[in-house]
C-alpha atoms as an extended CHARMM CRD file, in Angstrom:
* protein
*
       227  EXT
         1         1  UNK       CA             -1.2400000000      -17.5890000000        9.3420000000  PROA      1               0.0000000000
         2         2  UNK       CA             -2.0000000000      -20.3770000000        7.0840000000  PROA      2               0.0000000000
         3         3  UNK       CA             -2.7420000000      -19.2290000000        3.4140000000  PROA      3               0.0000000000
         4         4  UNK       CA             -5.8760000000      -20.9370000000        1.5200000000  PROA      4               0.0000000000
         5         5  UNK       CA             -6.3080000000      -21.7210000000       -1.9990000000  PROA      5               0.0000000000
         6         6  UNK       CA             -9.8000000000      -19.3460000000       -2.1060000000  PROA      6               0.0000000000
         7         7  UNK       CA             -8.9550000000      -16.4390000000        0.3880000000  PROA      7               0.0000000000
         8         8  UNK       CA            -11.3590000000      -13.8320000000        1.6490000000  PROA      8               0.0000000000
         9         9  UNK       CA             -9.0630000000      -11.6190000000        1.0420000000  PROA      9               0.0000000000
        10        10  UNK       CA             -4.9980000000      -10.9590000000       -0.3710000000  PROA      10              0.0000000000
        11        11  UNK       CA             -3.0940000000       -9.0540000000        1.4260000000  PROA      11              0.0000000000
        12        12  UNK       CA             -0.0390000000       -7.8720000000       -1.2360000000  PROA      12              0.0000000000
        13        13  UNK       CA              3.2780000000       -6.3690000000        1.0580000000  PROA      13              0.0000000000
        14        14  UNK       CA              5.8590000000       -5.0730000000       -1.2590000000  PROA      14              0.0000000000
        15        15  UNK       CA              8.8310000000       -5.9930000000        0.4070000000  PROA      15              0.0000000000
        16        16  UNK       CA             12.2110000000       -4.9340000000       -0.0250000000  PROA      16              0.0000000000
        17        17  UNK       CA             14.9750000000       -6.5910000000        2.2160000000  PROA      17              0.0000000000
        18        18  UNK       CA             12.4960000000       -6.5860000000        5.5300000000  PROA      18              0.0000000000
        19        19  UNK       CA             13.4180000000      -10.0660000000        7.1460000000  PROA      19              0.0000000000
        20        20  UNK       CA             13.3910000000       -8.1100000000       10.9750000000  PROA      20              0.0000000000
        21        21  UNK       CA              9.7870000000       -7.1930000000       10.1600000000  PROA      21              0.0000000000
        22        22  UNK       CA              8.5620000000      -10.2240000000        8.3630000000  PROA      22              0.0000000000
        23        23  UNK       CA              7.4540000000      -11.9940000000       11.7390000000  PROA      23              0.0000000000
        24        24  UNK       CA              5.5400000000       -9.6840000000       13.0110000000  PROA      24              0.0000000000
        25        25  UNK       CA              3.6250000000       -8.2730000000       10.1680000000  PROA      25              0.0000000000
        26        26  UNK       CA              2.5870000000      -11.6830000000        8.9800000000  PROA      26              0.0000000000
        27        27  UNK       CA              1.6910000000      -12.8490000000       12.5860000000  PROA      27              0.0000000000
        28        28  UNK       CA             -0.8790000000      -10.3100000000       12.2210000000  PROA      28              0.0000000000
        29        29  UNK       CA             -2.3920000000      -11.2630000000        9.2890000000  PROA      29              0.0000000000
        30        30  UNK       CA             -6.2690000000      -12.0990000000        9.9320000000  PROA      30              0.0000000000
        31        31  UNK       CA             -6.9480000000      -15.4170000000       10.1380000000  PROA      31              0.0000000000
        32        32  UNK       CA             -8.5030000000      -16.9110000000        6.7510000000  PROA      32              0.0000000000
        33        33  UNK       CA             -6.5930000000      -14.0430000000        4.8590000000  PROA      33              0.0000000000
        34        34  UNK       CA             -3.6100000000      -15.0140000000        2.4330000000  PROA      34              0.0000000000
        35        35  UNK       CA             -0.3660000000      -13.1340000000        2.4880000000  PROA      35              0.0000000000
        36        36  UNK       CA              1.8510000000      -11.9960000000       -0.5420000000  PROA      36              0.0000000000
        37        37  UNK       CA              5.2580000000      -11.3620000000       -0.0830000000  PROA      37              0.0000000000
        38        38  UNK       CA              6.1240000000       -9.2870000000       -3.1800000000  PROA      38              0.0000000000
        39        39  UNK       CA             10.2140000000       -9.6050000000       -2.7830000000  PROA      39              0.0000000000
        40        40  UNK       CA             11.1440000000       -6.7440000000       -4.7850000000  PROA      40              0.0000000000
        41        41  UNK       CA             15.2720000000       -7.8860000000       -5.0240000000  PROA      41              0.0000000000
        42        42  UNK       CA             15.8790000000       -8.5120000000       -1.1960000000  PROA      42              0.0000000000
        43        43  UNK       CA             19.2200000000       -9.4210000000       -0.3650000000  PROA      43              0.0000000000
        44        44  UNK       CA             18.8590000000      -10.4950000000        3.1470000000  PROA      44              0.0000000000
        45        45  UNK       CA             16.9080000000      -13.3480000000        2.6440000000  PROA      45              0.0000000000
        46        46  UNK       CA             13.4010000000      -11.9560000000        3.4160000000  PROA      46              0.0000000000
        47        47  UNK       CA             11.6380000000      -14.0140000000        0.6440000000  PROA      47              0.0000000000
        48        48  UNK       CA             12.5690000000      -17.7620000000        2.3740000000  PROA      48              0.0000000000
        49        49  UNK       CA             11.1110000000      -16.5700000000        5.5020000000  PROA      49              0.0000000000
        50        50  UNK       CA              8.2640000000      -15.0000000000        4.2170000000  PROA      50              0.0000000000
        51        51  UNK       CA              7.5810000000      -18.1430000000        2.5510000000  PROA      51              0.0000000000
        52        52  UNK       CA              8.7720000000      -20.3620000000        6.0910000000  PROA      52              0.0000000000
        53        53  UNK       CA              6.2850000000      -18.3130000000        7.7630000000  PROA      53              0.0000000000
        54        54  UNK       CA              3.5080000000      -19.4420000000        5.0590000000  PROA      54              0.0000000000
        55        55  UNK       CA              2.9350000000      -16.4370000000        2.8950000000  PROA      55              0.0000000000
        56        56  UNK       CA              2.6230000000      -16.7710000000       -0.4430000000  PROA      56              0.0000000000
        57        57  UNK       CA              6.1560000000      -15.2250000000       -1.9350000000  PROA      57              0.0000000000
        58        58  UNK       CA              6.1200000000      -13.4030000000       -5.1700000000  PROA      58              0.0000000000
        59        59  UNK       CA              9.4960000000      -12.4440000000       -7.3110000000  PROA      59              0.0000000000
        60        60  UNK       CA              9.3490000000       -9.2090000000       -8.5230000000  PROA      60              0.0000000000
        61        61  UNK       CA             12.8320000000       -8.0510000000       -9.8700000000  PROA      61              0.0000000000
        62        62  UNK       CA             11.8750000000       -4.6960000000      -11.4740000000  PROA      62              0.0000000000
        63        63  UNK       CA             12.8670000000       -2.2910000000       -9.1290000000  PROA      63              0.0000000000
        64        64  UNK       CA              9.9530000000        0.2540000000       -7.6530000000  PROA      64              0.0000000000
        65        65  UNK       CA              7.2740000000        0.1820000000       -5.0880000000  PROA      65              0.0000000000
        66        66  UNK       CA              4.2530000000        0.0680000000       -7.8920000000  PROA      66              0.0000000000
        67        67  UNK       CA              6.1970000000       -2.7830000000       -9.5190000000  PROA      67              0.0000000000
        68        68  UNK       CA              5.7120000000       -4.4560000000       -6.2620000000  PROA      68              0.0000000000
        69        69  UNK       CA              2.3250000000       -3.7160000000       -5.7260000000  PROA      69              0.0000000000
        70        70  UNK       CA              1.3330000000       -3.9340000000       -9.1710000000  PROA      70              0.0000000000
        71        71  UNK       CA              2.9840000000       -8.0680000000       -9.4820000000  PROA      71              0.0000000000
        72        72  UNK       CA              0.7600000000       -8.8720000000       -6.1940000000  PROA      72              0.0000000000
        73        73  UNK       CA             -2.7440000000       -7.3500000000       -7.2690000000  PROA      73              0.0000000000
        74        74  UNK       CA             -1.9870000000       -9.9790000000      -10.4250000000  PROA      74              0.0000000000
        75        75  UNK       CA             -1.3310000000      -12.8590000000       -8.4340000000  PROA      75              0.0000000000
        76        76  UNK       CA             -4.1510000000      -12.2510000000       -6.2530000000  PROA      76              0.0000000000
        77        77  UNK       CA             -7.1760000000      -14.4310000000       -6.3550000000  PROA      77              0.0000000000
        78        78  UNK       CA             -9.8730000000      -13.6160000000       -3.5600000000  PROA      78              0.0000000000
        79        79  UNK       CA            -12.1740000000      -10.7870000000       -3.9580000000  PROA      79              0.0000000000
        80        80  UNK       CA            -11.3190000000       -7.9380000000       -2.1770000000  PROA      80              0.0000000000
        81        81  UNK       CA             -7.5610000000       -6.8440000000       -2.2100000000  PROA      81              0.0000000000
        82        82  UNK       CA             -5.5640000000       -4.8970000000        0.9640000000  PROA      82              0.0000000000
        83        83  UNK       CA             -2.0750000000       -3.5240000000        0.7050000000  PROA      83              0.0000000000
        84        84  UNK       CA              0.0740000000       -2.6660000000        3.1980000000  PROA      84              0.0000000000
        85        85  UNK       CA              3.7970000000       -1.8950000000        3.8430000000  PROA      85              0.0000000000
        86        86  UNK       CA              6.3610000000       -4.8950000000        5.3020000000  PROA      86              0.0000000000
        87        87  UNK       CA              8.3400000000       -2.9810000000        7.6000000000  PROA      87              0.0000000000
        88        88  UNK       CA              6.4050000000       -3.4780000000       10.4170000000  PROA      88              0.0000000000
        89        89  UNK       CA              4.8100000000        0.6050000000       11.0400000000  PROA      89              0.0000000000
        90        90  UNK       CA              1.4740000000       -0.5100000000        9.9860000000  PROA      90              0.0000000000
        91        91  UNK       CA             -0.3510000000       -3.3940000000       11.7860000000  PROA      91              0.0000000000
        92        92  UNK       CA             -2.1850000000       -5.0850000000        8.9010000000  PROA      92              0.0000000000
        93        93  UNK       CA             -4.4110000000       -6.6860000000       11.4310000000  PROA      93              0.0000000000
        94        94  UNK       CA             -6.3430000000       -3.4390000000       11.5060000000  PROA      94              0.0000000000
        95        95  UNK       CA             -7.1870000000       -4.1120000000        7.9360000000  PROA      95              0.0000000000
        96        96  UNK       CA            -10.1800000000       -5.7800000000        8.6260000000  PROA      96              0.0000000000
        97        97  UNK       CA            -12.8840000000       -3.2290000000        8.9390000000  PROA      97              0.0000000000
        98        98  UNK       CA            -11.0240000000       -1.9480000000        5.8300000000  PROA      98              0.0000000000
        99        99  UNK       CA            -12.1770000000       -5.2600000000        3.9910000000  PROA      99              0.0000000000
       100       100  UNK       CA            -15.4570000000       -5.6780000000        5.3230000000  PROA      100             0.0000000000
       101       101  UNK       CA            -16.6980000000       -1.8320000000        4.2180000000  PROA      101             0.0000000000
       102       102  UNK       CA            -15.2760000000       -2.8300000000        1.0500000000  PROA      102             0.0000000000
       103       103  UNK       CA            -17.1260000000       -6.3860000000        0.9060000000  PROA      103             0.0000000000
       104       104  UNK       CA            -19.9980000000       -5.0940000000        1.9890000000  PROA      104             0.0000000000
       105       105  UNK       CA            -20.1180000000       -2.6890000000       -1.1200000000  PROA      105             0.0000000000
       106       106  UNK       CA            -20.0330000000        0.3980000000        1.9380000000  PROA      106             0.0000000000
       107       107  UNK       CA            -17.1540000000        2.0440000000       -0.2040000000  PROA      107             0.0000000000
       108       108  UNK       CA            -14.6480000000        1.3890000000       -2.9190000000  PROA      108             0.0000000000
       109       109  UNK       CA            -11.9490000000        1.8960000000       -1.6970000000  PROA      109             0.0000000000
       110       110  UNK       CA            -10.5890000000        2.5320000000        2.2160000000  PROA      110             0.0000000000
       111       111  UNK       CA             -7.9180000000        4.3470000000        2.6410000000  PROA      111             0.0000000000
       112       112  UNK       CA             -5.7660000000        4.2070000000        5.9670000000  PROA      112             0.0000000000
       113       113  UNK       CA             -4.9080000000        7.7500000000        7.2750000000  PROA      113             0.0000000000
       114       114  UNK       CA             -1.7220000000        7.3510000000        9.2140000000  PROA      114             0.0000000000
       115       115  UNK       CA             -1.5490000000        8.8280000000       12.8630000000  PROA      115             0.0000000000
       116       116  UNK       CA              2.1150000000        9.0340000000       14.1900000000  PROA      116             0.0000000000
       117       117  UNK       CA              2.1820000000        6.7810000000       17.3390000000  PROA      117             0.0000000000
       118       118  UNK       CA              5.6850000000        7.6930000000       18.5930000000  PROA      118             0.0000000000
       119       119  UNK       CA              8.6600000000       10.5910000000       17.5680000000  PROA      119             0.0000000000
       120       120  UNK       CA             10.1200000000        9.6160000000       14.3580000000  PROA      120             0.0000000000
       121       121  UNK       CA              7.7450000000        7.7180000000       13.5470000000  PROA      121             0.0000000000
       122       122  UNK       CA              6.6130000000        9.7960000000       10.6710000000  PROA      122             0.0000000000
       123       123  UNK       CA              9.6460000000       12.4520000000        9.8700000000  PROA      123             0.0000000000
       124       124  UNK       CA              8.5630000000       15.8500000000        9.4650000000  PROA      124             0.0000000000
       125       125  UNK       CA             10.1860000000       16.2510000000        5.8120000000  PROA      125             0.0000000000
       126       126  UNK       CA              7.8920000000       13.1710000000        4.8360000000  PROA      126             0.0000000000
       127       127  UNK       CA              4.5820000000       14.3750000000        6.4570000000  PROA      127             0.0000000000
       128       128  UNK       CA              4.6550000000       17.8980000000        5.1840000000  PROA      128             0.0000000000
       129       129  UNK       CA              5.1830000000       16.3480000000        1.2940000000  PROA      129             0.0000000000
       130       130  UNK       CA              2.3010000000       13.9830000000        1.6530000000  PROA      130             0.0000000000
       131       131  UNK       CA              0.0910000000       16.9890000000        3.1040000000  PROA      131             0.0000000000
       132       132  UNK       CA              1.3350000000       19.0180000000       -0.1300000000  PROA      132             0.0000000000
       133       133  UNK       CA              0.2100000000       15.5840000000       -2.5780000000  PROA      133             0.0000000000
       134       134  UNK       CA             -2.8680000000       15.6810000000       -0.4000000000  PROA      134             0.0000000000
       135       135  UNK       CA             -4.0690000000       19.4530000000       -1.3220000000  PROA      135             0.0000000000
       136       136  UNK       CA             -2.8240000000       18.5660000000       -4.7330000000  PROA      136             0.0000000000
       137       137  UNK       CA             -5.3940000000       15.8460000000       -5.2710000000  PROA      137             0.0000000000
       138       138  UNK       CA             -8.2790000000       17.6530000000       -3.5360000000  PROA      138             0.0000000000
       139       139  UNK       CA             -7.6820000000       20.2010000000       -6.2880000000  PROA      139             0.0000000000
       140       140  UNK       CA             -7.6660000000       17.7400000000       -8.8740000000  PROA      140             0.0000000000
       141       141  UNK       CA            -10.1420000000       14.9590000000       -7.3300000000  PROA      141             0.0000000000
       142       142  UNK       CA            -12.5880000000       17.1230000000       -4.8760000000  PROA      142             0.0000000000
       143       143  UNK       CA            -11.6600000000       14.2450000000       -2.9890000000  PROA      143             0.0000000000
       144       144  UNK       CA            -10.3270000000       15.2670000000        0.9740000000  PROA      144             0.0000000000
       145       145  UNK       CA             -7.8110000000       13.5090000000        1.8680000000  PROA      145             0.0000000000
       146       146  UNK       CA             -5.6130000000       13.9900000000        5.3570000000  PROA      146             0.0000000000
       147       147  UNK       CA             -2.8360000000       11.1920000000        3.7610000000  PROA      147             0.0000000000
       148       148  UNK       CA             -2.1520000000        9.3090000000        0.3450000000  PROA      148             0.0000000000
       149       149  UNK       CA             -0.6360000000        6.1630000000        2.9080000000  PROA      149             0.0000000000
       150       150  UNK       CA              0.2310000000        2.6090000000        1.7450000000  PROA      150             0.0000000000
       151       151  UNK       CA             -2.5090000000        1.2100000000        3.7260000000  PROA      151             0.0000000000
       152       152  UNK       CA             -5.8970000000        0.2550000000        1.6410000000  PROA      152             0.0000000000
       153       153  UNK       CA             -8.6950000000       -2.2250000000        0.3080000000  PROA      153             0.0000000000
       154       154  UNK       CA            -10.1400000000       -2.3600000000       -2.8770000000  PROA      154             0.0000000000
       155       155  UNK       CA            -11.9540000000       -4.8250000000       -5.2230000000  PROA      155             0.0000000000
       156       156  UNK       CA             -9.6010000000       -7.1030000000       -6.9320000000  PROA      156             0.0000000000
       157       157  UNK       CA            -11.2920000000       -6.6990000000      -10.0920000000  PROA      157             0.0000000000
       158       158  UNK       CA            -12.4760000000       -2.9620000000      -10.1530000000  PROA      158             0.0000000000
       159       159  UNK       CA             -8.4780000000       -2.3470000000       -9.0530000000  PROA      159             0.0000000000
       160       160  UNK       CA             -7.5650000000       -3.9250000000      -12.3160000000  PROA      160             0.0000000000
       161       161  UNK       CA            -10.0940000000       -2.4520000000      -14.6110000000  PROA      161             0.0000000000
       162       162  UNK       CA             -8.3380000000        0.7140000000      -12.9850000000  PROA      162             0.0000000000
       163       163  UNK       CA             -5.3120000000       -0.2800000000      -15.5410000000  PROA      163             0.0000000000
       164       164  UNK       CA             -2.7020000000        1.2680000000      -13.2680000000  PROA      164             0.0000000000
       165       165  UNK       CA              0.6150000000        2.0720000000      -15.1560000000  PROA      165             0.0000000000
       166       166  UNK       CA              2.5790000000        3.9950000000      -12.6840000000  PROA      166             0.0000000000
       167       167  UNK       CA              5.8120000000        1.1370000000      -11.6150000000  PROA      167             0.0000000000
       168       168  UNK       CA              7.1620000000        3.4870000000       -9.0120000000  PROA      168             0.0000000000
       169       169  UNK       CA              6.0270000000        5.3650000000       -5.9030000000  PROA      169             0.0000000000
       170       170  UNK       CA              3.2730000000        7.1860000000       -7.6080000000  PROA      170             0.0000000000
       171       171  UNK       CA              1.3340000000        3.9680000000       -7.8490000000  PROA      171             0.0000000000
       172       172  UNK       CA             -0.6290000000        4.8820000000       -4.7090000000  PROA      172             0.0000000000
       173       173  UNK       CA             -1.0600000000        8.4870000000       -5.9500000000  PROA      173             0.0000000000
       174       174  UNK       CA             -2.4550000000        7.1730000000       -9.2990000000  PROA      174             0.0000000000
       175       175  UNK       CA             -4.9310000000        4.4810000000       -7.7440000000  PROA      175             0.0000000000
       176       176  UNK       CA             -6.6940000000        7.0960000000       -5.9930000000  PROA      176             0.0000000000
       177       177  UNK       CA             -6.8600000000        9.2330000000       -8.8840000000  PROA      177             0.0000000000
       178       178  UNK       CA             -8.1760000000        7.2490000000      -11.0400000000  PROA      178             0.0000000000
       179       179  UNK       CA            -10.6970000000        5.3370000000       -8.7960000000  PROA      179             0.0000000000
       180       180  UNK       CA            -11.9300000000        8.9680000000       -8.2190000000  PROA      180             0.0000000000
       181       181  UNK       CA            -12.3280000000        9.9540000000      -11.8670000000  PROA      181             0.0000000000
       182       182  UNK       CA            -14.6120000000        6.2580000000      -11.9070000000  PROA      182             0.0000000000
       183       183  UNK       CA            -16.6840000000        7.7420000000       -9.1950000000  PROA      183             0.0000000000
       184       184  UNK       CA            -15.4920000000        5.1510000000       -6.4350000000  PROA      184             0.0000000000
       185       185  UNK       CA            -16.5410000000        5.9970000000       -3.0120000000  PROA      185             0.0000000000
       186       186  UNK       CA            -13.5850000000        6.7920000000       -1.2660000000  PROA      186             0.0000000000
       187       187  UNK       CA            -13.5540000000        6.0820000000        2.5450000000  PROA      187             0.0000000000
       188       188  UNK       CA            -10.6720000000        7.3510000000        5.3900000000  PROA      188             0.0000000000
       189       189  UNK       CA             -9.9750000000        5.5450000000        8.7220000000  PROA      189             0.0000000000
       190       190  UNK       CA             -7.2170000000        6.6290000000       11.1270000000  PROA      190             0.0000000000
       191       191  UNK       CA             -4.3820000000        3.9010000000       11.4660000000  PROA      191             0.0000000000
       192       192  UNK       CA             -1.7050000000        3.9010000000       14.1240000000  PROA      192             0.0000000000
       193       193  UNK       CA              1.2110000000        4.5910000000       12.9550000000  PROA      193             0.0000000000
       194       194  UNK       CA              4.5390000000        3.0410000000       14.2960000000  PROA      194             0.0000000000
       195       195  UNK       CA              8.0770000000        4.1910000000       13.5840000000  PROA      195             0.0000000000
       196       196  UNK       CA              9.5190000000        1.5160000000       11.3310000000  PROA      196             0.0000000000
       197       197  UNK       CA             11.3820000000       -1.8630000000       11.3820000000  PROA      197             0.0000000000
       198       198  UNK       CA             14.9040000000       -1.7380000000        9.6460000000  PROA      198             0.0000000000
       199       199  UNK       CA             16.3430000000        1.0670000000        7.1030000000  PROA      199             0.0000000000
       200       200  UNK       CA             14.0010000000        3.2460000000        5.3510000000  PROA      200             0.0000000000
       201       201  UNK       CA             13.9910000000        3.3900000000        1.8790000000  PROA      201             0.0000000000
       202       202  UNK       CA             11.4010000000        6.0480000000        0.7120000000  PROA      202             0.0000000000
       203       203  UNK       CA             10.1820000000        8.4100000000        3.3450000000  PROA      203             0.0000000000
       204       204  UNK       CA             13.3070000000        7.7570000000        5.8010000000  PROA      204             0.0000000000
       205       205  UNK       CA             15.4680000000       10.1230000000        3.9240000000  PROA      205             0.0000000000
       206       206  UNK       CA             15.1890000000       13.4760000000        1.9560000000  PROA      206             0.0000000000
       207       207  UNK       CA             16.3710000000       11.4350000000       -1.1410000000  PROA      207             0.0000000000
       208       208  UNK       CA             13.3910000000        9.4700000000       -0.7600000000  PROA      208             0.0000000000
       209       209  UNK       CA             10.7870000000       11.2960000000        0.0010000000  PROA      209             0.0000000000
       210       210  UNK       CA             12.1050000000       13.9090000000       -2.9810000000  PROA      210             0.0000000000
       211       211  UNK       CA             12.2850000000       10.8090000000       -5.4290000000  PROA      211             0.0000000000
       212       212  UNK       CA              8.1190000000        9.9790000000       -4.2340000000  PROA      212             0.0000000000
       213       213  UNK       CA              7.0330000000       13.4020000000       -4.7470000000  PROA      213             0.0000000000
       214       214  UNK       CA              8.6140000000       13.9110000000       -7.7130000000  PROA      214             0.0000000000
       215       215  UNK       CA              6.9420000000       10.3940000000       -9.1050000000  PROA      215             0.0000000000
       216       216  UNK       CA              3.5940000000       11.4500000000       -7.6750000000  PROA      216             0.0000000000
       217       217  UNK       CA              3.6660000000       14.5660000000       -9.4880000000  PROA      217             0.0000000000
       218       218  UNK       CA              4.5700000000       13.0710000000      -12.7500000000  PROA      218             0.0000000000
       219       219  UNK       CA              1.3860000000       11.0460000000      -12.3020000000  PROA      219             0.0000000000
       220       220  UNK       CA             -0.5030000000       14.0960000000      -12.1220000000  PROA      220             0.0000000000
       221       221  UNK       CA              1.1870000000       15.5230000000      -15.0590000000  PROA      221             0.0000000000
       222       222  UNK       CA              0.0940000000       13.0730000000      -17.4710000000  PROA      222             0.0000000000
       223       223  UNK       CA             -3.0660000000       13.9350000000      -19.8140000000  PROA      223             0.0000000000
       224       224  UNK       CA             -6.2590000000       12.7450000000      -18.6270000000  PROA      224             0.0000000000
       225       225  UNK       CA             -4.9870000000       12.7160000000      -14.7050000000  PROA      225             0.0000000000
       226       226  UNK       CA             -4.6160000000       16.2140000000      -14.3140000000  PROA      226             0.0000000000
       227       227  UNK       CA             -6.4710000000       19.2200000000      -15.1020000000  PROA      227             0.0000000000
């Protein structure tokens, strides 16, 4: 993977202390594509091998998944924009159709529907709240929607007109939101999903998944996202 100074296409991976996973999620990076590590206060070193392995590394010491996502979209560069987690459950190699719908102004924005690939892989706390966030946005969006996943493409620049505010695990929730209220055309694809690399820190634990609902739900709280 050897990043270029005009990419096709960023791929931002908020990363929090995911050095087992780092090989083999940037191995899969499509070729041409640049990668960027967003090292959201890793202490085992996950930032010097991102950047040994030639991503493009990103400091972002406020603490929160959106923060993450939110300091890679700005440092991006090409076009169209994927994101995608770093712990290894999603293969960001299958982001390429994802990109190309998206280049070829076929949709707005893709959204990867996750489809467990082995037990665990998805605990069953975690899928039944993002089935709940689901129904909560087709109320809200008209938009149907089997998951609200990490996995996605987007314009660089229509992302950014979005003005996303949200610094923690609603960020995703808000995106889609918002991109619906603009009248994107919002596209679904199934994605294998693979249990994870390393300790979870959202979805892995009640704590977690508790803390993401509870973010998401504040995002559809505020005025002029909910009805």
């Amino acid at each position: 993977m050897n990043p270029k100074a005009n990419p096709t296409v960023d791929v931002v991976l908020p990363c929090l202390d995911e050095a087992q996973a780092l090989p083999w999620v940037l191995a899969r990076i499509p070729a041409g594509w640049r990668a960027i590590v967003v090292d959201n206060g890793s202490t085992d070193g996950s930032g010097g091998i991102a950047r040994d392995l030639g991503a493009v590394v990103v400091d972002e010491p406020r603490k929160g998944f959106g923060a993450a996502c939110h300091a890679g979209l700005t440092a991006a560069t090409a076009d169209v924009v994927c994101f995608c987690d770093c712990d290894a459950s999603l293969d960001p190699g299958l982001l390429a159709p994802f990109a190309a719908a998206v280049a070829a102004g076929d949709a707005d924005l893709v959204l990867g529907r996750r489809r467990p690939q082995a037990p665990g892989a998805w605990p069953p706390h975690a899928r039944l709240a993002n089935l709940a966030l689901a129904r909560m946005v087709r109320r809200r969006t008209g938009l149907r929607l089997g998951d609200l996943g990490p996995m996605r493409a987007a314009s660089r620049r229509a992302l950014l007109a979005l003005d996303l505010t949200d610094r923690r695990s609603g960020y995703p929730l808000q995106m889609v939101v918002r991109a619906a209220d603009a009248g994107w055309r919002v596209r679904e694809v199934d994605v294998p999903y693979l249990p994870r690399t390393g300790r979870s820190k959202v979805t892995g634990t009640w704590r977690g998944t508790w803390q993401a609902v509870r973010d998401m739900s504040r995002v559809l709280a505020v005025p002029g996202e909910a009805r």
